[in-house]
NUKE-403753 format. One record per residue: residue in one letter; y, x, z of N, C-alpha, C in turn. Coordinates in steps of 0.05 Angstrom, whole numbers, plus 32768, in hexadecimal, padded with zeros to 4 digits. Last residue first. Layout:
# residues N
AYXZYXZYXZ;...
This chain:
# residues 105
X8007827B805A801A8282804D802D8292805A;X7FC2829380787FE2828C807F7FEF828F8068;X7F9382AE80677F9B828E80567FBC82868064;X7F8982CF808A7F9282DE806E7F9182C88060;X7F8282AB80BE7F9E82BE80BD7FA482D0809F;X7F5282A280B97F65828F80A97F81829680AB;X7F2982CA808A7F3382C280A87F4782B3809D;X7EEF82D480587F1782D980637F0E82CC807F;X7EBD82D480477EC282E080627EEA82E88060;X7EAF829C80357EAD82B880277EB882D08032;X7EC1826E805C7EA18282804F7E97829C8048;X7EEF8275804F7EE8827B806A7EC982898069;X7EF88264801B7EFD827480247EF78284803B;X7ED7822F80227ECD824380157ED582588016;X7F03821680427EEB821B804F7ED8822A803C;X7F31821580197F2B822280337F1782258042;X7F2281F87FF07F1D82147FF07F2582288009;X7F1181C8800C7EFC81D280077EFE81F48003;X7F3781BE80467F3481B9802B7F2181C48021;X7F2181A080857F3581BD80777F2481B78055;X7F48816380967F33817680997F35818A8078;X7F85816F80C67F6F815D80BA7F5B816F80AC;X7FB6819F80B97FB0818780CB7F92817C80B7;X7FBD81CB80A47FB581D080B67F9E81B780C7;X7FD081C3806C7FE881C280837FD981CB809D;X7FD481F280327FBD81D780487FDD81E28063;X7FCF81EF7FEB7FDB81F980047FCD81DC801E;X7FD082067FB07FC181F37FC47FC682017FE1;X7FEF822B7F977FF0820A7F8C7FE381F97FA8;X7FD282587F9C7FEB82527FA87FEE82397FA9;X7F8B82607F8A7FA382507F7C7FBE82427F96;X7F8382917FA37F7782867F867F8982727F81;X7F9382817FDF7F8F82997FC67F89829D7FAE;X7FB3824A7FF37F8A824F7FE27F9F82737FD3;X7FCB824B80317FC88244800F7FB082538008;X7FE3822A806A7FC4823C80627FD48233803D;X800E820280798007821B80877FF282338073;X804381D88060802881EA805E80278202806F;X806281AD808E806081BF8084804981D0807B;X80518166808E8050817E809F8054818F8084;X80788128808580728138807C806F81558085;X8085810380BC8091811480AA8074812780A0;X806280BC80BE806C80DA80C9807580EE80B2;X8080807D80BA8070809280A9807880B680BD;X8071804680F0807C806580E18077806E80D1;X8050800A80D68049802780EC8064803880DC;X806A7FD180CE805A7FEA80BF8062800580D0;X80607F97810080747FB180F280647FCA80E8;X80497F7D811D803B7F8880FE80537F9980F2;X805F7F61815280537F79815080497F868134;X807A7F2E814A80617F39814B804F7F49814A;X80B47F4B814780AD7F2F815B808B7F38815D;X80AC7F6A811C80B77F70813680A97F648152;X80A27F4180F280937F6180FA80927F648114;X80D57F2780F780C27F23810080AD7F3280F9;X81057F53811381027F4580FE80E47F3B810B;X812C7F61813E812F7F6C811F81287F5A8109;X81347F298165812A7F3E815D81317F428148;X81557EF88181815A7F19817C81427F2F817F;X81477ECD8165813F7ECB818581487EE88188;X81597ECC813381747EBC814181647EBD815A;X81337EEE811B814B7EFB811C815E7EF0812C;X810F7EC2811B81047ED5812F81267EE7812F;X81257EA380FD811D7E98810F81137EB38127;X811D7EC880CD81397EBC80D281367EBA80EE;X80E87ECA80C580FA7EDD80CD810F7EDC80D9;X80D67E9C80BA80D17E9B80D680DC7EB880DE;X80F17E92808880F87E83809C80F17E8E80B9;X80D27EBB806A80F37EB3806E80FB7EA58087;X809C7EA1806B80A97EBD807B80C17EC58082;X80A87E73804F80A67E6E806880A77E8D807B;X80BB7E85802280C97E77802080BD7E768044;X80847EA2801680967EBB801380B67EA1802B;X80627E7A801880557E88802080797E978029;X80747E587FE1806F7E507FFB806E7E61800E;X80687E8A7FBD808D7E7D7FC1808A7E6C7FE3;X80347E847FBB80477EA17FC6805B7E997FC9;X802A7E4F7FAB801F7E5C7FC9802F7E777FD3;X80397E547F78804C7E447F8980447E457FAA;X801A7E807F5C80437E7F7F5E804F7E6C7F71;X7FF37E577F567FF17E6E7F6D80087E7C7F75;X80037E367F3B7FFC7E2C7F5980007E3F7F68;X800F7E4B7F0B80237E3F7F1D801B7E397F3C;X7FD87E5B7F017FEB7E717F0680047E617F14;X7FC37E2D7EF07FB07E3D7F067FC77E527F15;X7FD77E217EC97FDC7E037EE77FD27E1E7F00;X7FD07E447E9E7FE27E407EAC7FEA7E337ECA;X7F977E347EA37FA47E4E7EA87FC47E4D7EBA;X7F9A7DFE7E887F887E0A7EA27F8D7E1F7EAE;X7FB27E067E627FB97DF67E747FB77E067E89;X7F827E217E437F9C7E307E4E7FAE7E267E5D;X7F5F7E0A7E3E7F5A7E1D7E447F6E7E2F7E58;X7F7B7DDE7E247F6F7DCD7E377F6D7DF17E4B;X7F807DF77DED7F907DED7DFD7F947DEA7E1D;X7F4C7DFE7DDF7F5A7E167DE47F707E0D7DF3;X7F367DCD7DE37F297DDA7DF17F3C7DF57DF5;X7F767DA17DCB7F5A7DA67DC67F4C7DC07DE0;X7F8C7D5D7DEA7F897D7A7DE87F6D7D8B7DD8;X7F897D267DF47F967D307DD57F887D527DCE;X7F797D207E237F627D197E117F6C7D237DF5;X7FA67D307E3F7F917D427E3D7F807D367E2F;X7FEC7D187E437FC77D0E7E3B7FB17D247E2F;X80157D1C7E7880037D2E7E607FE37D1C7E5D;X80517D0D7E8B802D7D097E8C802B7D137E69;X807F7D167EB780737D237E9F80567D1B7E9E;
């Protein structure tokens, strides 16, 4: 296929350009995706799961979802599990002299 770019005008030429830009980069992900295939396969016929596996990048666990412990008095809606750091209307709560045994659900 040859293309004579001296025919083209500037809007043309604009969009070439675009386009050539977007196939390349469609053809680095297909490259890219086409060789992960492979070295999966390759890692599945030495017996592992997969290759994550093989190299350790396997995506961490997700942990279960904790149950709420504390809710906001003012709004039920907001509820705290206990874990990580305490929400604002809990610690304004605390301020305003509750305890966190009258924030237990």
């Amino acid at each position: 296929m040859e293309l004579d770019l001296n025919t083209l005008d500037l809007k043309e030429l604009k969009s070439l350009q675009t386009r050539v830009a977007r196939a390349i980069a469609t053809f680095e992900d297909r490259r890219k995706k086409e060789a992960l295939s492979k070295l999966d396969e390759a890692a599945r016929e030495l017996g592992f799961a997969s290759l994550a596996e093989l190299t350790g990048t396997a995506a961490p666990r997700k942990r279960a979802a904790v149950e709420a412990k504390y809710a906001n008095p003012a709004n039920p809606a907001e509820t705290w599990s206990g874990r990580g750091r305490k929400p604002r209307w809990f610690a304004a709560a605390l301020a305003g002299g509750k305890s966190e045994s009258d924030l237990l659900i």
